[in-house]
N, CA, C and O atoms as CSV, one atom per row, in Angstrom:
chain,resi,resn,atom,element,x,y,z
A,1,UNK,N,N,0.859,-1.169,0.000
A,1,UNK,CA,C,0.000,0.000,0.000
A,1,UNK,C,C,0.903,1.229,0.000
A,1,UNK,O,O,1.948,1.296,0.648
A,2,UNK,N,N,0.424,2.184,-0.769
A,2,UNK,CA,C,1.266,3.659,-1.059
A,2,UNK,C,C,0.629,4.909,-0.226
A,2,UNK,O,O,-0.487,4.646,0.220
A,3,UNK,N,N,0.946,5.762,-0.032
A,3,UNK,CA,C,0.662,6.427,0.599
A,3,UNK,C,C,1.534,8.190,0.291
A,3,UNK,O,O,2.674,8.564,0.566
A,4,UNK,N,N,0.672,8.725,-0.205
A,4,UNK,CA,C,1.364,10.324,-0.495
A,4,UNK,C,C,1.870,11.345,0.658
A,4,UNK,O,O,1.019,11.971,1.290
A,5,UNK,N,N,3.058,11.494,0.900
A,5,UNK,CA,C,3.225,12.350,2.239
A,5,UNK,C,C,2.372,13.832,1.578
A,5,UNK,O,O,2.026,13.999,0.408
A,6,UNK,N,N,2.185,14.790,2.751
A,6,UNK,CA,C,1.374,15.598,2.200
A,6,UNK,C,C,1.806,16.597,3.273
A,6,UNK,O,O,2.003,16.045,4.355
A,7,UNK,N,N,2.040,18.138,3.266
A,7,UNK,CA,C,3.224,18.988,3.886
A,7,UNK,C,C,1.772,19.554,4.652
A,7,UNK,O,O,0.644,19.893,4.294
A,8,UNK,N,N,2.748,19.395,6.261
A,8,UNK,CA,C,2.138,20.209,7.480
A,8,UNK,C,C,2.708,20.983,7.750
A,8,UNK,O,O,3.784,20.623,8.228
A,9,UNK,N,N,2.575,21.918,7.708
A,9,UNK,CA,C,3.500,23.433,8.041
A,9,UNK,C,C,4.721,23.473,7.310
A,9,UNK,O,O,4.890,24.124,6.279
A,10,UNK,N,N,6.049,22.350,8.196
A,10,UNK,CA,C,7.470,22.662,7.781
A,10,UNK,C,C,7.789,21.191,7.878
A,10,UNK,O,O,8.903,20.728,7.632
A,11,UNK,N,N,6.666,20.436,8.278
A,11,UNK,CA,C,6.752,18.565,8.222
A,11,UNK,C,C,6.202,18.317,7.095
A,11,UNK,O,O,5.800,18.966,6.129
A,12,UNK,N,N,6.268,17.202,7.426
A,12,UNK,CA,C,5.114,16.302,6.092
A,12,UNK,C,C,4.407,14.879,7.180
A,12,UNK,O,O,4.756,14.313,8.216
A,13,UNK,N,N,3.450,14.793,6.369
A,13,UNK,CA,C,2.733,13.494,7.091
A,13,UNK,C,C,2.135,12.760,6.060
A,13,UNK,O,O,2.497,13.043,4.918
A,14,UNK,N,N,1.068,11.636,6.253
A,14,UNK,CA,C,0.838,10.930,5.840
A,14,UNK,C,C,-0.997,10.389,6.312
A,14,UNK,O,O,-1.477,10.458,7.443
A,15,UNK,N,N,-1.572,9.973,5.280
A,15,UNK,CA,C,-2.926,9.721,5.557
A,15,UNK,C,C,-3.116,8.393,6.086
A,15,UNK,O,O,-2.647,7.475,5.415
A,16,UNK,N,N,-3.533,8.199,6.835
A,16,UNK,CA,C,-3.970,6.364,7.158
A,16,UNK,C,C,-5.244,6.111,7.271
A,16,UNK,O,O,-6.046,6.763,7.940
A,17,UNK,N,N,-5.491,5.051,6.548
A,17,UNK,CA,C,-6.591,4.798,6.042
A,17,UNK,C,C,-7.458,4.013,7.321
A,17,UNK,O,O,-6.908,3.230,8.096
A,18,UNK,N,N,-9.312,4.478,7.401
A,18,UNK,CA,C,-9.720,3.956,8.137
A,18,UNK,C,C,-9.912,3.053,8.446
A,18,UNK,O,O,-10.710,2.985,9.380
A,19,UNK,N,N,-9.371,1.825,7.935
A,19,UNK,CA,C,-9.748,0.220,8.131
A,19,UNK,C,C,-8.392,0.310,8.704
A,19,UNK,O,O,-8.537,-0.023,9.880
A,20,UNK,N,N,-7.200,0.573,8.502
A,20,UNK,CA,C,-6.058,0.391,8.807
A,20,UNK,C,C,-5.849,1.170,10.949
A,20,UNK,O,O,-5.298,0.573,11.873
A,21,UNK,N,N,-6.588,2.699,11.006
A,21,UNK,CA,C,-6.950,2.731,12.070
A,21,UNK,C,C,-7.681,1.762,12.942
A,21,UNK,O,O,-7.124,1.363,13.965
A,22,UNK,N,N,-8.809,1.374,12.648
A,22,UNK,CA,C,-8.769,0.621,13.928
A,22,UNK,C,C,-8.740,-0.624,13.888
A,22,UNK,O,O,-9.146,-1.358,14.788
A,23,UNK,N,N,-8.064,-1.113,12.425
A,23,UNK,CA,C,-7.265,-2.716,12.929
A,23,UNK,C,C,-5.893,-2.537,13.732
A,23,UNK,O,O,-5.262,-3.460,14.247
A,24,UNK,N,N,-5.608,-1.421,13.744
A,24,UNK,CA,C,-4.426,-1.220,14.571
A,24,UNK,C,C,-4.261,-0.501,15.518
A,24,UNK,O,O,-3.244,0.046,15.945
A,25,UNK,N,N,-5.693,-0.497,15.990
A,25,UNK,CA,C,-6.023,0.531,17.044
A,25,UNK,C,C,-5.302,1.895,17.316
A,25,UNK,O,O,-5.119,2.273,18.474
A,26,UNK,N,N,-5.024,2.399,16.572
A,26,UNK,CA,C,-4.694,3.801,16.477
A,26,UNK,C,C,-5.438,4.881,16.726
A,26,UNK,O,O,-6.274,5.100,15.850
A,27,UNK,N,N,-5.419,5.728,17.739
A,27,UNK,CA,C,-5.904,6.543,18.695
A,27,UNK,C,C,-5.390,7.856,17.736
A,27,UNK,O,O,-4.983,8.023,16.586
A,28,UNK,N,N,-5.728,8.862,19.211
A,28,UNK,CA,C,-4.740,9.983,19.077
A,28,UNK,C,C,-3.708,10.339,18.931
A,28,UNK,O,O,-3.448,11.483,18.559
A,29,UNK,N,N,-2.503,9.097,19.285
A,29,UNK,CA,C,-1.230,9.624,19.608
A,29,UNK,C,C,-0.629,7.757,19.016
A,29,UNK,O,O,-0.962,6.687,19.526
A,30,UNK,N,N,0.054,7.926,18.144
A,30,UNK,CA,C,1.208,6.941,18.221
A,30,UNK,C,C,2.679,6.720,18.691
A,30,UNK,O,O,3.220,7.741,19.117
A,31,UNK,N,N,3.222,5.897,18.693
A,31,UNK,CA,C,4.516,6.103,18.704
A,31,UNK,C,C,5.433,5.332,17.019
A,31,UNK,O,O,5.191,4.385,16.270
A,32,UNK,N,N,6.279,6.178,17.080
A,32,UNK,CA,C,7.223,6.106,16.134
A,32,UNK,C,C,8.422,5.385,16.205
A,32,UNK,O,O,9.180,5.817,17.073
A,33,UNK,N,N,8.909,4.252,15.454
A,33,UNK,CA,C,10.670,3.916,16.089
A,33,UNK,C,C,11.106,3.813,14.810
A,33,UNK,O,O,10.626,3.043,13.977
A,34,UNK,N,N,12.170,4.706,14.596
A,34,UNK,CA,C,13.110,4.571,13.457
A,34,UNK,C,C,13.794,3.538,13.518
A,34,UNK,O,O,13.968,3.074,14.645
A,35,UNK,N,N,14.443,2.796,12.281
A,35,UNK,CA,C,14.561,1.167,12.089
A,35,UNK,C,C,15.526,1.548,11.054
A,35,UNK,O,O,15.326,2.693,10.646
A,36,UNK,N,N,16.642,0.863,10.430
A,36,UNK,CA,C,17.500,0.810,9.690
A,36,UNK,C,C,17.104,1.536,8.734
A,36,UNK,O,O,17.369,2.736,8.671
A,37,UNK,N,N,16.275,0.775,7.681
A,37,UNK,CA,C,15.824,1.225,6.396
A,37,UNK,C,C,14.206,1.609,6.678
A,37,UNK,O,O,13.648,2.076,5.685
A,38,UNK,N,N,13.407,1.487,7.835
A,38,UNK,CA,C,12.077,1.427,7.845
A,38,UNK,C,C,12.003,2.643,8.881
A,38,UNK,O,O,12.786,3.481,9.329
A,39,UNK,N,N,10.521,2.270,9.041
A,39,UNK,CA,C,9.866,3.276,10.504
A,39,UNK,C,C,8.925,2.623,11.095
A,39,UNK,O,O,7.878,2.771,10.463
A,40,UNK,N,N,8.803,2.006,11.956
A,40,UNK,CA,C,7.662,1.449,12.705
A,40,UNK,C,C,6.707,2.287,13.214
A,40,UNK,O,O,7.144,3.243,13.856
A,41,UNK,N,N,5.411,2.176,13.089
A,41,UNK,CA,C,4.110,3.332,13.586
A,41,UNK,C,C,3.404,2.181,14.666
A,41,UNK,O,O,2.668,1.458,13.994
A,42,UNK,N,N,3.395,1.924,15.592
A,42,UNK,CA,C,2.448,1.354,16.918
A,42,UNK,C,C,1.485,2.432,17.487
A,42,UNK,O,O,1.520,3.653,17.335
A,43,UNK,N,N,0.716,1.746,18.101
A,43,UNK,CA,C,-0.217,2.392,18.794
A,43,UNK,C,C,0.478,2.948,20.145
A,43,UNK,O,O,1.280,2.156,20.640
A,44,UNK,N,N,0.310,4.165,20.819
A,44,UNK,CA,C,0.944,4.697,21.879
A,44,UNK,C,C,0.531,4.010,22.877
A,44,UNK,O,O,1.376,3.964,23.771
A,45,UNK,N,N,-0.497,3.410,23.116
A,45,UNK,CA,C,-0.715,2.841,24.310
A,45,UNK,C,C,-0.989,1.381,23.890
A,45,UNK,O,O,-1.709,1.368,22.891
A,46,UNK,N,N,-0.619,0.021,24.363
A,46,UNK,CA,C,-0.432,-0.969,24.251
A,46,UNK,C,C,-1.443,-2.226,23.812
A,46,UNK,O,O,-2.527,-1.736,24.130
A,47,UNK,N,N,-1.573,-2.797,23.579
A,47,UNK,CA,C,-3.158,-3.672,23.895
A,47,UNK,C,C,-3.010,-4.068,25.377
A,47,UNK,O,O,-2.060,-4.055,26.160
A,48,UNK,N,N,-4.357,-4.440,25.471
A,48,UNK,CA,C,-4.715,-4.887,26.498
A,48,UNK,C,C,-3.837,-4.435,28.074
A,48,UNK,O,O,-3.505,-5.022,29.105
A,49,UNK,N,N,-3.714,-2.848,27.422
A,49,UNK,CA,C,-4.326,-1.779,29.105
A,49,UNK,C,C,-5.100,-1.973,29.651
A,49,UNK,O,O,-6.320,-1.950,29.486
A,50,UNK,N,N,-4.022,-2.352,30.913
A,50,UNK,CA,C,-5.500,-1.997,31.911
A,50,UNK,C,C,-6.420,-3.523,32.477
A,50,UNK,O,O,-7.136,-3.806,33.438
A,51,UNK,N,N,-5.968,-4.136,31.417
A,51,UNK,CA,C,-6.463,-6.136,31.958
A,51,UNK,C,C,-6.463,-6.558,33.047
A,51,UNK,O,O,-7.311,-7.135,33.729
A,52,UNK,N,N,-4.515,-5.959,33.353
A,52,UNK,CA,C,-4.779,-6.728,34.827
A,52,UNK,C,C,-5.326,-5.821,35.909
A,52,UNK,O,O,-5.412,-6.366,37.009
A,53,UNK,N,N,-5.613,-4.892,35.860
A,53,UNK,CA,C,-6.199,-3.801,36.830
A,53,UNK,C,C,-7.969,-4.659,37.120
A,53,UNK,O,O,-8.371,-5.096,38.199
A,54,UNK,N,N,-8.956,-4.680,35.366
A,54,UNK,CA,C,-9.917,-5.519,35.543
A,54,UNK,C,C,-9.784,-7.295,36.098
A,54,UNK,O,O,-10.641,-7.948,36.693
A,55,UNK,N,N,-8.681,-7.642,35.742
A,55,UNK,CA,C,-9.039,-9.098,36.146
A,55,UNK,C,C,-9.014,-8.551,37.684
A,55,UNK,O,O,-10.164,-8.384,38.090
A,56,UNK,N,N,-8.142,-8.269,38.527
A,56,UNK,CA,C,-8.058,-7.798,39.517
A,56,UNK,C,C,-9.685,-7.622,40.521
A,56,UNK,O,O,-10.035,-8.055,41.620
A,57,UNK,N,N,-10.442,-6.655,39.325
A,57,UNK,CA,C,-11.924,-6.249,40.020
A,57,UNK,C,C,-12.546,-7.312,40.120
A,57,UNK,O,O,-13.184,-7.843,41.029
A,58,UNK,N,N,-12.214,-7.665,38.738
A,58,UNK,CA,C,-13.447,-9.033,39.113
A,58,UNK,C,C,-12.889,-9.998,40.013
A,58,UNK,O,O,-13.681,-10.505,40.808
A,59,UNK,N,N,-11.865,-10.303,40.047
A,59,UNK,CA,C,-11.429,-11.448,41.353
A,59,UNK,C,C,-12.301,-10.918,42.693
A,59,UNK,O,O,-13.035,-11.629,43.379
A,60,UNK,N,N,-12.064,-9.660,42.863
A,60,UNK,CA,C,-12.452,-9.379,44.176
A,60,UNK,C,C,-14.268,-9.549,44.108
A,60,UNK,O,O,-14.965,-9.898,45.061
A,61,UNK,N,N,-14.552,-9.349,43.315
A,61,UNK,CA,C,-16.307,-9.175,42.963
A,61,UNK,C,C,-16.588,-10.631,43.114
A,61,UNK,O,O,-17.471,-11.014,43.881
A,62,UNK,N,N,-15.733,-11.609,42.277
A,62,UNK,CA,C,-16.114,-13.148,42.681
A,62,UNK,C,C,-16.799,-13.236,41.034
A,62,UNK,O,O,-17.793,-13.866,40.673
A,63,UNK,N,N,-16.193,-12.663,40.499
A,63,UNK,CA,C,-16.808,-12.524,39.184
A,63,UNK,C,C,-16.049,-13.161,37.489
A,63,UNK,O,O,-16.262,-12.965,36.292
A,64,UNK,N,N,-14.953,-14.116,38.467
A,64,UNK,CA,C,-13.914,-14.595,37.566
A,64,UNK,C,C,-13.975,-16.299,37.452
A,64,UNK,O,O,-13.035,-17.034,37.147
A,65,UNK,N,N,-15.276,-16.670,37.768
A,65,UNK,CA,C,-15.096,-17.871,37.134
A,65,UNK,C,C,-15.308,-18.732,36.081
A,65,UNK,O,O,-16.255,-18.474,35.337
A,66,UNK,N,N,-14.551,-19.809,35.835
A,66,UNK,CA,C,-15.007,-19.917,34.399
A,66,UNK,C,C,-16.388,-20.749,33.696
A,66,UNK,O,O,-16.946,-21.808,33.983
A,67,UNK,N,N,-16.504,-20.238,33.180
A,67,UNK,CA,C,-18.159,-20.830,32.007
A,67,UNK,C,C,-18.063,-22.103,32.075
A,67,UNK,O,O,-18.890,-22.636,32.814
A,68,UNK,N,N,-16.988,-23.087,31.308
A,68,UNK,CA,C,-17.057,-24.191,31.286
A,68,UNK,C,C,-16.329,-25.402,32.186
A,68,UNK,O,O,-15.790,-26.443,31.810
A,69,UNK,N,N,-16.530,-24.851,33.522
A,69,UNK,CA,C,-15.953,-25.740,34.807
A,69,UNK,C,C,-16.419,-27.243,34.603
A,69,UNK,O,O,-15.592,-28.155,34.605
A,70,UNK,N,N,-17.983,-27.499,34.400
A,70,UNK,CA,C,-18.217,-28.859,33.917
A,70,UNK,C,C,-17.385,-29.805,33.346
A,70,UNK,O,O,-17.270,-30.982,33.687
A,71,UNK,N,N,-16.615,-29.022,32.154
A,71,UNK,CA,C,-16.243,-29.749,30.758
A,71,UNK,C,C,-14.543,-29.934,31.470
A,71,UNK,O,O,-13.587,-30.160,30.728
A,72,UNK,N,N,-14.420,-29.825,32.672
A,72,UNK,CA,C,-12.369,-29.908,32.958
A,72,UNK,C,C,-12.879,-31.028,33.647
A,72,UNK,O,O,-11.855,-31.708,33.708
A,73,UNK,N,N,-13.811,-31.730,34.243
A,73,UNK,CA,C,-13.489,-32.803,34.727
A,73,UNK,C,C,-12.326,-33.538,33.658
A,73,UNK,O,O,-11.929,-33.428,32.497
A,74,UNK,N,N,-12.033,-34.501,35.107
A,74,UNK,CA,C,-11.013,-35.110,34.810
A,74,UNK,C,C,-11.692,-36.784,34.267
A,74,UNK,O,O,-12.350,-37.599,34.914
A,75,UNK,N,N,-11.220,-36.825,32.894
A,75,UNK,CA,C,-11.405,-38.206,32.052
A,75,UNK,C,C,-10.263,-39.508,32.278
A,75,UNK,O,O,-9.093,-39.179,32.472
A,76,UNK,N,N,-10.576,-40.808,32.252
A,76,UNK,CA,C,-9.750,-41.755,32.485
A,76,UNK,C,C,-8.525,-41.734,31.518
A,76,UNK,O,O,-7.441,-42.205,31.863
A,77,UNK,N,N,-8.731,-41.187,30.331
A,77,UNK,CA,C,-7.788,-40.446,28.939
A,77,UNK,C,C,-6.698,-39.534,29.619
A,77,UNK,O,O,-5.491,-39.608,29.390
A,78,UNK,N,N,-7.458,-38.453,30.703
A,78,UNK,CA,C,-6.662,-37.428,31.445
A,78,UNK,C,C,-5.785,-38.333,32.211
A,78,UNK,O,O,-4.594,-38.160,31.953
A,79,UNK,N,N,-6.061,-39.319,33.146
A,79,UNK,CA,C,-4.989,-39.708,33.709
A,79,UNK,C,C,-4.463,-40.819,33.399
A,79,UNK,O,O,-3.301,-40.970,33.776
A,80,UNK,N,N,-5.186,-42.076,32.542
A,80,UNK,CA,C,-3.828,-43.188,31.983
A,80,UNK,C,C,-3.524,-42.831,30.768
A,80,UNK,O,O,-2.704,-43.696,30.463
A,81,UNK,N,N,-3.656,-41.980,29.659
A,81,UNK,CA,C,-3.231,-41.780,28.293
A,81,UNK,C,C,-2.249,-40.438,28.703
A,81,UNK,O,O,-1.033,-40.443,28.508
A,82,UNK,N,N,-2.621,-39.863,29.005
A,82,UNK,CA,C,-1.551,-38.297,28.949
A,82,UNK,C,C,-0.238,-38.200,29.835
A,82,UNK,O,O,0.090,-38.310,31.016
A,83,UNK,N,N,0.309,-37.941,28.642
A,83,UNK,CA,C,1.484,-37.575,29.264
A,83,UNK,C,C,2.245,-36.155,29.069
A,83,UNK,O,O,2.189,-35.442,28.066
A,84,UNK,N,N,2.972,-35.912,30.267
A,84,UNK,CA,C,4.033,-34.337,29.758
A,84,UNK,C,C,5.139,-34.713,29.079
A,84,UNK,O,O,5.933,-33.863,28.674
């Protein structure tokens, strides 16, 4: 994909396209890392901010258990076939 730089004041920038925003979750603010021959563009803030702050709530709420507790029983497969 091409992309026309296009002059901001005494910079230049570049358009990014809206499917490309928020498959890459791109906000307000990115970060930039210059690379040999390239430039890397990331999102300024990370995925999954902030997760462990929520898993956290819900532990305390009692709100972290899982859906399919039924289905972990343990099968005769689980303990004479499996091995580590």
């Amino acid at each position: 994909m091409k992309a026309a730089l296009i002059r901001i004041g005494n910079s230049r920038g570049i358009r990014i396209p809206k499917v490309l925003l928020e498959q890459y979750r791109f906000d307000d603010e990115v970060e930039l890392e210059p690379r040999q021959d390239h430039l890397v563009i990331r999102p300024a803030t990370p995925a999954r901010t902030g997760w462990d702050d929520a898993f956290r709530r819900m532990r305390k709420q009692g709100d972290d258990a899982l859906f399919d507790e039924p289905s972990l029983s343990v099968t005769r497969w689980d303990t004479t076939e499996w091995e580590w």
